[in-house]
Kinemage of the C-alpha trace (Angstrom):
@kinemage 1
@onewidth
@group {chain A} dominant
@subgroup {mainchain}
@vectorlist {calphas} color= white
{ca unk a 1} P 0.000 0.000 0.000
{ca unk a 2} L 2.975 2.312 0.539
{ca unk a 3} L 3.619 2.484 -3.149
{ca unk a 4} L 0.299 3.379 -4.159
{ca unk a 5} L 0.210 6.484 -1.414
{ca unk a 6} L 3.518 7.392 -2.382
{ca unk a 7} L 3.101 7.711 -6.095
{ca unk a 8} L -0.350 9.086 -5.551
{ca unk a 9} L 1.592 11.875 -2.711
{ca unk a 10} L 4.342 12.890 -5.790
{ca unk a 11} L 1.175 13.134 -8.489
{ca unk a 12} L -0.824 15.103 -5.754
{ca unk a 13} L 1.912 18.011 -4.511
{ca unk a 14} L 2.664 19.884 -7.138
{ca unk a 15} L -1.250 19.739 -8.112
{ca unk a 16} L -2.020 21.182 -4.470
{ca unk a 17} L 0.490 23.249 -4.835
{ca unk a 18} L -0.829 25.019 -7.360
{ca unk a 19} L -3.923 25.509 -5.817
{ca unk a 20} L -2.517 27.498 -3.250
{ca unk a 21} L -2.763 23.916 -0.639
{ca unk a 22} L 0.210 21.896 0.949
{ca unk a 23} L -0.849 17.851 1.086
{ca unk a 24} L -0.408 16.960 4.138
{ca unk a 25} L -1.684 13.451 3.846
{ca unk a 26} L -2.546 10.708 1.764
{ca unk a 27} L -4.303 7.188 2.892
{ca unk a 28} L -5.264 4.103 0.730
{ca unk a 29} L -7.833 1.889 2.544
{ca unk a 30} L -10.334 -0.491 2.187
{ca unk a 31} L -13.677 -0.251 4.054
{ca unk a 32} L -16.497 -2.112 3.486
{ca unk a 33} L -15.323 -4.073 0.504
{ca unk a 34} L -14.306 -0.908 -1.541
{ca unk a 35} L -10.863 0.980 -1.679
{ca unk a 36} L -10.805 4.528 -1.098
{ca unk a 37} L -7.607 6.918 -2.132
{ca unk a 38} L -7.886 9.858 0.548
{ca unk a 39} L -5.811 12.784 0.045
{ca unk a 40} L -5.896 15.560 2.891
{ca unk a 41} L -5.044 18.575 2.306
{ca unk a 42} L -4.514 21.676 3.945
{ca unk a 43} L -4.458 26.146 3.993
{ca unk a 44} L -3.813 29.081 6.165
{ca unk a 45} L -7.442 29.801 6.727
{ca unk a 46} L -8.792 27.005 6.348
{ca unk a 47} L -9.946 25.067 3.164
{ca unk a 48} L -12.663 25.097 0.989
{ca unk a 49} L -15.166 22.916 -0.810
{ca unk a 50} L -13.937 24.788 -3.621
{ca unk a 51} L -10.309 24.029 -3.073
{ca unk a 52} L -10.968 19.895 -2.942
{ca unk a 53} L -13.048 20.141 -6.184
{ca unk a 54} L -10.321 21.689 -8.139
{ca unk a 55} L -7.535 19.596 -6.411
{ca unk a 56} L -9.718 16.883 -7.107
{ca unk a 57} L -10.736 17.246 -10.692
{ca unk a 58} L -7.039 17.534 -11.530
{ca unk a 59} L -5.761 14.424 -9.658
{ca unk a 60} L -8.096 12.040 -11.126
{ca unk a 61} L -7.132 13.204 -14.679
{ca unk a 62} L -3.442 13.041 -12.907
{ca unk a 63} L -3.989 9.744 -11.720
{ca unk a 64} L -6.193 8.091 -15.032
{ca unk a 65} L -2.939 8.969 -16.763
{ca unk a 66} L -0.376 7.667 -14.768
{ca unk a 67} L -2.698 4.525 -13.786
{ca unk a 68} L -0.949 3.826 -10.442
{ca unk a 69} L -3.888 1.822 -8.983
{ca unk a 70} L -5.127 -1.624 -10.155
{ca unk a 71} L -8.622 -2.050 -9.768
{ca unk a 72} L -11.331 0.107 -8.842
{ca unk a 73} L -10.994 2.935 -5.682
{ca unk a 74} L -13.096 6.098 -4.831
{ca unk a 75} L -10.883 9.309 -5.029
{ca unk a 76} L -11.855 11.425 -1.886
{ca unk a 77} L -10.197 15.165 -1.458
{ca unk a 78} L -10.640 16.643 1.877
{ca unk a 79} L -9.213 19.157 4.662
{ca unk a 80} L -7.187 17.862 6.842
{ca unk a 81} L -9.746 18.446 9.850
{ca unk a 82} L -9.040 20.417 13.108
{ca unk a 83} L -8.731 17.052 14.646
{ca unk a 84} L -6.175 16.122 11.909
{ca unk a 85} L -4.135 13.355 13.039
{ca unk a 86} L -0.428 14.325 13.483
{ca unk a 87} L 1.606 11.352 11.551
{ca unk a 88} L 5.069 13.064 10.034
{ca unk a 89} L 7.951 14.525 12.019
{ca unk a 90} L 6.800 18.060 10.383
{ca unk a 91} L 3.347 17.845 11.780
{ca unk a 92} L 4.262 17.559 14.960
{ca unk a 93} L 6.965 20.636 14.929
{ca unk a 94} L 4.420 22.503 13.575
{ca unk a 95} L 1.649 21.476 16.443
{ca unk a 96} L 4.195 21.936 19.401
{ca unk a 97} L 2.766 23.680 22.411
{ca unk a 98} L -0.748 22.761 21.177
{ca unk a 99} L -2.859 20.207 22.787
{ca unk a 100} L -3.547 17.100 21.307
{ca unk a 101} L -5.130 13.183 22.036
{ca unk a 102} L -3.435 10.381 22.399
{ca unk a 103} L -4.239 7.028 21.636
{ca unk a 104} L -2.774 4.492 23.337
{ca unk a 105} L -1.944 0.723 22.163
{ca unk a 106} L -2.660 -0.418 25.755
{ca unk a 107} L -3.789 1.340 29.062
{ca unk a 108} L -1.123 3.394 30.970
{ca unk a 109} L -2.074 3.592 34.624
{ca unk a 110} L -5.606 2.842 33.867
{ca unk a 111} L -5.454 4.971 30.496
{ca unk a 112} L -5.829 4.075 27.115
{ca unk a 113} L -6.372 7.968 25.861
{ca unk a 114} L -4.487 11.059 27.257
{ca unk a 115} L -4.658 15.013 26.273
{ca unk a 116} L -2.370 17.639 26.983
{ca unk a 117} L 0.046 19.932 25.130
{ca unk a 118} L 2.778 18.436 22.801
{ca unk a 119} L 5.849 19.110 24.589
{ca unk a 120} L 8.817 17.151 22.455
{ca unk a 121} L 8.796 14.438 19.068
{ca unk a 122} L 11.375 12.559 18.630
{ca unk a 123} L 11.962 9.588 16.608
{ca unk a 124} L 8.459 8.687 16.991
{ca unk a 125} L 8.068 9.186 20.853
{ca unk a 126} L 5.576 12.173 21.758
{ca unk a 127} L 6.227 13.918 24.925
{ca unk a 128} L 2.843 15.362 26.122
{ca unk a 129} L 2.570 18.147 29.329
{ca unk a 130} L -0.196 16.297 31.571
{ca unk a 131} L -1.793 18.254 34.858
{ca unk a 132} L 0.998 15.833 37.131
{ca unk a 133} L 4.086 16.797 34.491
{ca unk a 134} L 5.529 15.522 31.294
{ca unk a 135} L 4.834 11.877 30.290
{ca unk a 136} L 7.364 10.935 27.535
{ca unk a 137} L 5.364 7.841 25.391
{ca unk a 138} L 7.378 6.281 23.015
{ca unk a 139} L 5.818 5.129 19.731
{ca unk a 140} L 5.639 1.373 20.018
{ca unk a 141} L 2.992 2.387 22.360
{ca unk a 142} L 1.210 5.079 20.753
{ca unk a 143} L -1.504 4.212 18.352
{ca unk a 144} L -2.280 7.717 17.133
{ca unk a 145} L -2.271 11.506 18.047
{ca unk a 146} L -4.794 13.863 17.028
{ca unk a 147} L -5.057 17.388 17.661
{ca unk a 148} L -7.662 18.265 20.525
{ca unk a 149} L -10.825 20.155 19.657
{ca unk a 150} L -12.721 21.800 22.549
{ca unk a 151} L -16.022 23.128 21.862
């Protein structure tokens, strides 16, 4: 699956580049008996419906061409969320000091979710600022890490 989200990541930047996006994911999946090709993207101010159509209407042509993708898939352009999940070393420098979720693998004193500010990533292990002090996790055990909405 890595190939097909990394040839389908080099057909997609310069394409939301130029409209004014940065990519900041890419997922290949299978749900429900179908395969979906989910590219994220993302904008200072946010992004528009308008922005995925256009990025969208030029990757499939992108994509028909280069024919990276046996089979059947649904091509699905979308913001990246304001719970995006944080997955490449550059998210998380650019997320530090913000609070986020994380997902644990297995429960940690009793705790299979945590949220508090992203103090430090390296090499895969997220340090988050918790109300008794800074928990260093290190990414065998951390399943995912989203950034925290608050309504």
């Amino acid at each position: 699956m890595a190939k097909v989200t990394e040839l389908t990541a080099e057909l997609a930047g310069p394409i939301v580049a130029g409209n004014g996006c940065t990519l900041w994911d890419v997922e290949y999946v299978k749900e429900a008996g179908a395969w979906y090709l989910r590219v994220y993207i993302d904008k200072a101010g946010g992004v528009s419906i308008d922005d995925c159509e256009a990025v969208a209407r030029t990757l499939s042509d992108a994509l028909d061409e280069a024919d990276p993708i046996e089979g059947s898939y649904t091509l699905e352009v979308s913001s990246a969320g304001a719970d995006r999940a944080l997955k490449k070393p550059e998210h998380f420098r650019q997320f530090l000091g913000e609070q986020v979720d994380v997902k644990l693998y297995r429960a940690r004193e009793g705790r299979k979710e945590l949220t508090g500010a992203l103090k430090a990533y390296e090499n895969g292990d997220v340090t988050v600022e918790l109300p008794g002090g800074d928990v260093t996790l290190e990414k065998k055990d951390v399943a995912q890490v989203r950034l925290h909405v608050a309504f």
